[in-house]
C-alpha positions as CSV (number, residue, x, y, z in Angstrom):
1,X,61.7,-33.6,-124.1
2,X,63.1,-34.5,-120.4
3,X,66.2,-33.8,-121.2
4,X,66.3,-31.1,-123.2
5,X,63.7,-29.2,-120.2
6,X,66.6,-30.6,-117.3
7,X,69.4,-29.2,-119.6
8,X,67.6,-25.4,-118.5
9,X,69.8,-23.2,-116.1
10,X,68.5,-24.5,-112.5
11,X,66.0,-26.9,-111.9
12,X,63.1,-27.0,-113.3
13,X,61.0,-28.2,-110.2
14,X,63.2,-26.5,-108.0
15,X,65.3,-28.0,-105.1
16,X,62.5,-28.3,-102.2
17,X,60.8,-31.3,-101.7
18,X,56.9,-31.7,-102.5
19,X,54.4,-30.8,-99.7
20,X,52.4,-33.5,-99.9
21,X,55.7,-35.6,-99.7
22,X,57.2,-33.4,-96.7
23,X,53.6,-33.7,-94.6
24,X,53.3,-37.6,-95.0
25,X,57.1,-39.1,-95.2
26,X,57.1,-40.3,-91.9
27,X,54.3,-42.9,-93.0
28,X,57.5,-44.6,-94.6
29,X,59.3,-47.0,-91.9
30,X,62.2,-44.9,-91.0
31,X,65.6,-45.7,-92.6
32,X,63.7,-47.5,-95.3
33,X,64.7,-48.7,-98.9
34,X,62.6,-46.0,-100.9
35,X,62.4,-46.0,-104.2
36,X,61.0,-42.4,-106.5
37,X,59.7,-43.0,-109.6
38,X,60.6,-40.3,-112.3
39,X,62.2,-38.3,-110.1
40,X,63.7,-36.4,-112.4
41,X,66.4,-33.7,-110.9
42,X,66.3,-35.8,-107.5
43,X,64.7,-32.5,-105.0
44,X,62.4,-35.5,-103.6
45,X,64.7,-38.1,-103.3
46,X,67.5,-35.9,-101.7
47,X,64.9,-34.6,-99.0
48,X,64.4,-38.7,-97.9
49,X,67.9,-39.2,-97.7
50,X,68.6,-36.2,-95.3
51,X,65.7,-37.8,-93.6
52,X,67.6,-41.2,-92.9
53,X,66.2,-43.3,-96.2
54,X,68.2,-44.9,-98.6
55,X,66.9,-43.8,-101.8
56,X,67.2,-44.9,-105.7
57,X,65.8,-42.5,-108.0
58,X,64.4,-43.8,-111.3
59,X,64.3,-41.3,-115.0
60,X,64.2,-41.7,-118.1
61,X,66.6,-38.5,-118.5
62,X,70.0,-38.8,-117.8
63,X,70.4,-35.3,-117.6
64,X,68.0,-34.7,-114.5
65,X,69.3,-37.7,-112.8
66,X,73.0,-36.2,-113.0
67,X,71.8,-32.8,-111.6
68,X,69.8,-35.2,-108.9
69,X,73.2,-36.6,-108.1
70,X,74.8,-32.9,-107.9
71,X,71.9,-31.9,-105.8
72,X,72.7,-35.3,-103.1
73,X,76.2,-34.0,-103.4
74,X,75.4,-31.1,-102.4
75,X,73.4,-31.9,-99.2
76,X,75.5,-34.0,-98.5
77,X,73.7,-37.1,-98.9
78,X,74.5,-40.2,-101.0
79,X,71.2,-41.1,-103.6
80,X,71.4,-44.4,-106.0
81,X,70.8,-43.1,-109.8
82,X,68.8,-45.4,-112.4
83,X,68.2,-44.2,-116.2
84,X,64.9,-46.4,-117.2
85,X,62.0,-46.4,-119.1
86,X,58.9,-47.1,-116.1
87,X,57.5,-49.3,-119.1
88,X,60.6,-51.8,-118.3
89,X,61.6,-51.0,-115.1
90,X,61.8,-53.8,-112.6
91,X,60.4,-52.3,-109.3
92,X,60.9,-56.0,-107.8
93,X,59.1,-58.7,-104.9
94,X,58.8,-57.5,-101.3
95,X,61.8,-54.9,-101.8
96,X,60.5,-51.4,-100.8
97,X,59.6,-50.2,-97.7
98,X,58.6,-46.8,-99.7
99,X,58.0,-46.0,-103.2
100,X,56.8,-42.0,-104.1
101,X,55.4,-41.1,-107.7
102,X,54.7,-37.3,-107.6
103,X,53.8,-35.7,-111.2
104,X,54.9,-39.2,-112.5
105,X,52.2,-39.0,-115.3
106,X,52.8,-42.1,-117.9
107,X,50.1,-43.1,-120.4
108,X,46.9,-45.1,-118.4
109,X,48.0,-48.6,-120.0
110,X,51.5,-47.9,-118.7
111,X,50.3,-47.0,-115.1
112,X,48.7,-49.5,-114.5
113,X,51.2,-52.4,-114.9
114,X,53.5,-49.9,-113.2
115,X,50.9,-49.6,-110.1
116,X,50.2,-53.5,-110.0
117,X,54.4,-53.3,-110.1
118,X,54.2,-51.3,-107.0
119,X,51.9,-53.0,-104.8
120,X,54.2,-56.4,-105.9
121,X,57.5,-54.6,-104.9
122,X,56.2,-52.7,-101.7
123,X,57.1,-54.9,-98.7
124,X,54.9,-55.9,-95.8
125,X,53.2,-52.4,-94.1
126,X,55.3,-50.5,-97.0
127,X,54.2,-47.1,-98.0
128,X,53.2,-45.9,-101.3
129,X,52.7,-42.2,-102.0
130,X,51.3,-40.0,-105.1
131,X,50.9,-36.8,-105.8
132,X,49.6,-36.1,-109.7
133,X,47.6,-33.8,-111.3
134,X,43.7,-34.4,-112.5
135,X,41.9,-33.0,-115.7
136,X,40.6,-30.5,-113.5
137,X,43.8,-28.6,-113.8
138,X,42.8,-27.9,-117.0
139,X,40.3,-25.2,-115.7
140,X,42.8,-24.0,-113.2
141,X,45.4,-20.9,-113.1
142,X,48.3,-23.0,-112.3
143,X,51.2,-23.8,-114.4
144,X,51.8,-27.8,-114.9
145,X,50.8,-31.1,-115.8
146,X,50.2,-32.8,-119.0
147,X,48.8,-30.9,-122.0
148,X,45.1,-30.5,-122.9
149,X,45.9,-33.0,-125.8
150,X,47.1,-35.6,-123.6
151,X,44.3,-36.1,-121.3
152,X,45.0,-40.1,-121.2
153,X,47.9,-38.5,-118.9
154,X,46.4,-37.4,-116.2
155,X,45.0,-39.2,-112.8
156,X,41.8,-39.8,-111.0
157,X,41.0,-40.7,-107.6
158,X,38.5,-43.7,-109.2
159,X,41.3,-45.1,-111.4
160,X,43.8,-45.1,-108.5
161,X,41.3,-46.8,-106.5
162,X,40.9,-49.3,-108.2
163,X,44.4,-49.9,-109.9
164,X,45.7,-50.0,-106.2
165,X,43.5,-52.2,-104.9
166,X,44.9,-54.5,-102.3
167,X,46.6,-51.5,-100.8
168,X,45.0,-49.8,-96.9
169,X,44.0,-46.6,-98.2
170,X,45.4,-43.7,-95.9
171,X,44.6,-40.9,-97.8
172,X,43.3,-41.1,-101.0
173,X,41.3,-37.4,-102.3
174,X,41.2,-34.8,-105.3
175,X,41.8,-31.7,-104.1
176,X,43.2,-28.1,-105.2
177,X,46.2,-26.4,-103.7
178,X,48.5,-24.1,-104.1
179,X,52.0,-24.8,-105.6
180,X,55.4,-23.5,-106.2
181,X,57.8,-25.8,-107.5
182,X,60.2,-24.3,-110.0
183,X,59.3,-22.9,-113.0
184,X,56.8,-25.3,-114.3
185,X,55.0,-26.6,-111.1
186,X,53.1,-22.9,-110.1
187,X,49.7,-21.4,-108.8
188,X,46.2,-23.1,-107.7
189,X,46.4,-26.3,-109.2
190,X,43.7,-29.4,-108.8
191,X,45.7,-32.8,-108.1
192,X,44.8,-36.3,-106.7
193,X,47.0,-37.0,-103.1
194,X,47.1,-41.1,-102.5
195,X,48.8,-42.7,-99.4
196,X,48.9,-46.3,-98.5
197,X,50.2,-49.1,-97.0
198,X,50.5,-52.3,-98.3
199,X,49.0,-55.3,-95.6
């Protein structure tokens, strides 16, 4: 599927960064190692590096993470590229100083070994940031998220909570905003915004 969407003229999620990203980045200790979780055709990752972080992106698609890699060259900025599966993706011990999941929606059982990953590989006062849709959206205008027949896929404030316990909670709410990210990220849409810092 990811490739095939990422193989569209332009990018899908266009090349700006997220809000929620842009507002809170400098949470993230500056010139960091940050590392974005399905980030797809890289517009999050490149932002960071113009910011002063050194970034990997992780996909599944090989497709978006080429166009990321067009998009770094572009601003000219360097990103590190990483085609993986988040099931088997090593996020490592005490190596991130950031690590930003937006729209990264993966099956429950799979989140949480990958958020129990993330509090492991987030160093000492390291930043973890999400931005992800909630079953609300379903009742919403907006264009995105997971299909109504794959509600395991979305996020809740209660399940972050707890999967990321052992994490100082910055900002952790559901809320509803308005987005314009590409084609597929558009209109009043109901997501869950968490920030945090590991201890």
């Amino acid at each position: 599927m990811w490739n095939h969407r990422y193989s569209e003229p332009g990018y899908a999620y266009g090349t700006a960064p997220n809000d929620f990203l842009k507002q809170q980045f400098k949470h993230i200790p500056a010139t960091g190692e940050v590392l974005c979780l399905a980030e797809g055709e890289g517009r999050n990752a490149v932002f960071l590096a113009r910011q002063g972080y050194r970034v990997t992106a992780v996909d599944q698609s090989q497709v978006g993470l080429e166009k990321a890699l067009e998009l770094a060259k572009k601003n000219k900025v360097a990103i590190t590229t990483i085609q993986a599966d988040l099931a088997n993706y090593d996020v490592g011990v005490n190596q991130w100083d950031g690590i930003v999941s937006i729209a990264a929606h993966v099956p429950s059982s799979l989140r949480k070994d990958l958020h129990a990953k993330v509090i492991t590989g987030l160093k000492k006062s390291g930043i973890f940031l999400l931005e992800a849709y909630t079953v609300e959206h379903l009742k919403m205008e907006g264009v995105g998220g997971p299909p109504a027949a794959q509600q395991d896929l979305f996020m809740s404030l209660n399940d972050l909570q707890a999967e990321l316990e052992g994490l100082d909670f910055i900002i952790a709410q559901e809320t509803k905003r308005n987005l314009s990210e590409g084609k597929y990220h558009q209109g009043y849409s109901a997501v869950v915004q968490f920030l945090a810092r590991k201890p």
